[in-house]
C-alpha positions in Angstrom: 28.7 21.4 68.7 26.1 20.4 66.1 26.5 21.7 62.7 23.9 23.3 61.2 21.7 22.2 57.4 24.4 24.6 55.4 27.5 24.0 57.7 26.7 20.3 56.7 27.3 21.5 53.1 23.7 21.4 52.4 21.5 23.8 50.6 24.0 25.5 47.9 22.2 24.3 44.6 18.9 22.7 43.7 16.5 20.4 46.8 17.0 17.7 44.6 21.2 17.4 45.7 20.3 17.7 48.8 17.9 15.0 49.0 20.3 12.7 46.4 22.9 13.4 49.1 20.6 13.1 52.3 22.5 9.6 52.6 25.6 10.6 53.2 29.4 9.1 53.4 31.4 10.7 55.5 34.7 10.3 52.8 35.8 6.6 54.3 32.4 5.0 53.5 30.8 5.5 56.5 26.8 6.4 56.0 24.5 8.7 57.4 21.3 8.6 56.6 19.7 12.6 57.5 16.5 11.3 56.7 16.3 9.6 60.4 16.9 12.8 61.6 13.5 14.8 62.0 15.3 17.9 62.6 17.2 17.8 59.3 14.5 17.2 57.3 12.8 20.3 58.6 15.6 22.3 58.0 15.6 20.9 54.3 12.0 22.0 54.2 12.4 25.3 55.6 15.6 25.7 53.3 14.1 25.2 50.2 10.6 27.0 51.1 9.0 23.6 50.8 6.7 23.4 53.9 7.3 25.6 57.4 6.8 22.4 59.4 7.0 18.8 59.1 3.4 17.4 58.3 3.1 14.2 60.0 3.5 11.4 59.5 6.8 11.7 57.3 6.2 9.1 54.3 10.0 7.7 54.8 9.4 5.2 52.1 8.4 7.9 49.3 11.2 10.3 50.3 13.9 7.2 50.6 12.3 5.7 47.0 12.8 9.4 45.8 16.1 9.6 46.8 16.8 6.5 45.1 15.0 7.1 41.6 17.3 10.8 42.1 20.8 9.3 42.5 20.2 6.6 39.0 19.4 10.0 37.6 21.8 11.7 38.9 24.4 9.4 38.5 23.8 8.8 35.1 23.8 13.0 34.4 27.2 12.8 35.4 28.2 9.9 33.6 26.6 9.9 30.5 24.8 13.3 30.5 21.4 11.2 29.8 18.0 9.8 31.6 17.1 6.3 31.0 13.5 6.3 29.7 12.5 4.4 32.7 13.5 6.8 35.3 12.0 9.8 33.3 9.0 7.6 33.7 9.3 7.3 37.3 10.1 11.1 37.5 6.9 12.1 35.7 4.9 10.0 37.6 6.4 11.9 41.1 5.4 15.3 39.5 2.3 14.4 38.3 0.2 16.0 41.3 -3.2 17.9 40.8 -2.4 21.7 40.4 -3.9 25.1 39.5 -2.8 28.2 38.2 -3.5 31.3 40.5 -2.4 34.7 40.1 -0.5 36.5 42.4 0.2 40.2 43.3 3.3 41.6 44.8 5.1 44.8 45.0 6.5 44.4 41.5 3.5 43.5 40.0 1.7 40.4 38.8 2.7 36.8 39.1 1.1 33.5 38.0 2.0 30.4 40.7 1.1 27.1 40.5 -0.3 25.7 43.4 -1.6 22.0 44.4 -5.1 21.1 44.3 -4.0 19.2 47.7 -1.0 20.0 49.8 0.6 17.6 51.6 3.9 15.4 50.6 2.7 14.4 47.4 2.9 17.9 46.3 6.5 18.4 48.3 8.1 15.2 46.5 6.4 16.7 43.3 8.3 20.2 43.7 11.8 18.3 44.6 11.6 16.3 41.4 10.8 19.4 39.7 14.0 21.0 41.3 15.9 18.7 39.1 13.8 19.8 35.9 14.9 23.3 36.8 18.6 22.3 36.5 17.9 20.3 33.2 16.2 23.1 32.2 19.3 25.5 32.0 20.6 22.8 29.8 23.9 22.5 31.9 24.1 19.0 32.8 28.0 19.0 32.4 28.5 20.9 35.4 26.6 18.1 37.5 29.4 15.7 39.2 30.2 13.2 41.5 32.7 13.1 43.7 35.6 10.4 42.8 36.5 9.5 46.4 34.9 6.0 46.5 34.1 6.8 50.6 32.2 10.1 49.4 30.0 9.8 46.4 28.6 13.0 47.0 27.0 14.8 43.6 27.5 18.4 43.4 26.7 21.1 40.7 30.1 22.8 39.8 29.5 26.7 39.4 33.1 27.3 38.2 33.7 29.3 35.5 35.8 26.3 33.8 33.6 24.1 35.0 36.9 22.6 36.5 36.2 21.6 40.3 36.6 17.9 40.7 35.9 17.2 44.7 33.1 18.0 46.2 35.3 20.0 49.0 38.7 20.6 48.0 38.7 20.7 51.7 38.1 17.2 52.2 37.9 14.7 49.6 40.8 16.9 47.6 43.1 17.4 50.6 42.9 13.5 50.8 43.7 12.5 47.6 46.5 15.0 47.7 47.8 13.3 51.4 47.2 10.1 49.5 49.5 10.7 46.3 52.2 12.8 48.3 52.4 9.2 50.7 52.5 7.1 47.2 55.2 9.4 46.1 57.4 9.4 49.3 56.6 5.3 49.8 57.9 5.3 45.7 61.2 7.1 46.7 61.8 5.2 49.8 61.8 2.1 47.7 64.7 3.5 45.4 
């Protein structure tokens, strides 16, 4: 059976995660990369209101030098809590696209939305990079993490109210490093 974008563990917190985490080890250090998979990037699109369809042809390089220029960043939110000046560079330069203002009605009223001058992936990349201005923007950068397990490395945004989670599945990673100190504990007594 196939699990699906969320089952995956995708899709809980900000586009830019997911995309930082679309290259994913499977806890022993085995990678997957989602972005060869055409059906998961639609789902990532679809998930995130992006686009309702792939456009083609799917600029692989952009999205893979995205996700790159997004786990420096990320990485160094979670170690340091800071952006080195030339990523926030590179950032800018993803999210500087062509847009306009246009306002909006709905059934509550009146909304202004900023929408491209030109659609297309430019604009897409442009909205994931902003995802991660969103985050920075509630000014909670502590909560950003990164997995310790060494085969994982996956960065997750920790919603607890003690900000106290430290795997990104307490499932997975967690249930292995417990496995993994009970074994060191038994071997430890054994050798007594």
């Amino acid at each position: 059976m196939t699990k699906t974008f969320a089952q995956l563990g995708f899709g809980r917190e900000f586009a830019w995660i997911d995309l930082f985490n679309s290259l994913e080890l499977d806890g022993f250090g085995v990678p997957t990369d989602h972005l060869e998979n055409p059906a998961w990037i639609a789902n990532f699109l679809q998930h995130w209101k992006l686009a309702n369809s792939i456009s083609r042809p799917v600029p692989y390089t952009e999205l893979r030098a995205l996700r790159s220029l997004l786990r420096r960043i990320g990485d160094s939110l979670a170690e340091k809590g800071r952006i080195h000046t030339r990523d926030l560079d590179a950032l800018n330069s993803v999210m500087k696209v062509a847009s306009v203002e246009k306002l909006v009605q709905h059934q509550n009223g009146w909304r202004v939305e900023i929408v491209p001058v030109r659609g297309g992936w430019a604009w897409i990349l442009a909205l994931i990079a902003g995802s991660l201005v969103e985050m920075l923007k509630m000014g909670k950068t502590e909560h950003l993490k990164v997995c310790p397990n060494q085969g994982c490395l996956w960065i997750f945004y920790d919603k607890t109210k003690g900000n106290t989670r430290r795997w990104c599945s307490d499932r997975t990673c967690g249930n292995r490093d417990r496995v993994r100190r009970a074994r060191a504990e038994l071997k430890k007594k054994v050798q007594k």
